[in-house]
N, C-alpha and C positions, 0 to 999 in steps of 0.2 A: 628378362635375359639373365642367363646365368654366368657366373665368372667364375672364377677359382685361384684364390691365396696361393700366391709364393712367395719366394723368399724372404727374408724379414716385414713379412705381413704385405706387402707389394700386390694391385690385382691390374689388371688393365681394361679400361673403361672402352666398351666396346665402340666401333666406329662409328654406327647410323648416330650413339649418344651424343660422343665427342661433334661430327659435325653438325646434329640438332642444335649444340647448346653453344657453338661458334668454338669448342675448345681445343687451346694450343699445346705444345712445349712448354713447358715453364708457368702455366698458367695455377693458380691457384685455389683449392676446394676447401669447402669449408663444410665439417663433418660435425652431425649432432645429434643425440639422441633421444628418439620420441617412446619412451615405452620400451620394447623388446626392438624396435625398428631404430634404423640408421636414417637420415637425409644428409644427402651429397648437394650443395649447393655451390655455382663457381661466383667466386671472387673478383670478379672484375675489375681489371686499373681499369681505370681511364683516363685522357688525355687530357691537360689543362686547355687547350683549345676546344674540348668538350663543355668545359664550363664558361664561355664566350657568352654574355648575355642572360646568364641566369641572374645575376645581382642588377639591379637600376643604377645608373652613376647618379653622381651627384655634382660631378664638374666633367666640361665636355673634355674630350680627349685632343691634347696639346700637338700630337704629331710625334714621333719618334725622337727628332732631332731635340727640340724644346727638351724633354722628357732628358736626353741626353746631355744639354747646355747645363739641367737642373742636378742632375748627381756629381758631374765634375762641377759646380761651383760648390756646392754640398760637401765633396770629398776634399776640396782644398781649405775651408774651413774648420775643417775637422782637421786636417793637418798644421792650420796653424797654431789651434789650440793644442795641440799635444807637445 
């Protein structure tokens, strides 16, 4: 496919591309040079709930509230020291 430079170097990345490779608004490429040739590759965020399960724990998981009893007792110690 062919495109064509505009304004301050701006092209726009044809559509079948854009919704092949899932991309958005805002989304980000990442441009690099092989030889006399360009590669366009996108950037992906991804979501911390994406990484759900990639790490093993090591202690079971307490419950939200625990987890909750555990920083405000944490935080008011830290306030007494200061």
């Amino acid at each position: 496919m062919k495109v064509q430079i505009i304004d301050d170097g701006k092209i726009t990345i044809p559509l079948e591309i854009r919704q092949r490779l899932g991309l958005r608004e805002g989304d980000e490429l990442l441009f690099s040079l092989e030889g006399n040739e360009v590669r366009l590759r996108p950037v992906k965020r991804r979501r911390l709930s994406e990484f759900r399960g990639a790490l093993p724990t090591t202690v079971a998981y307490p419950g939200k509230d625990a987890i909750r009893r555990q920083v405000a007792k944490t935080l008011a110690t830290d306030t007494e020291q200061s």
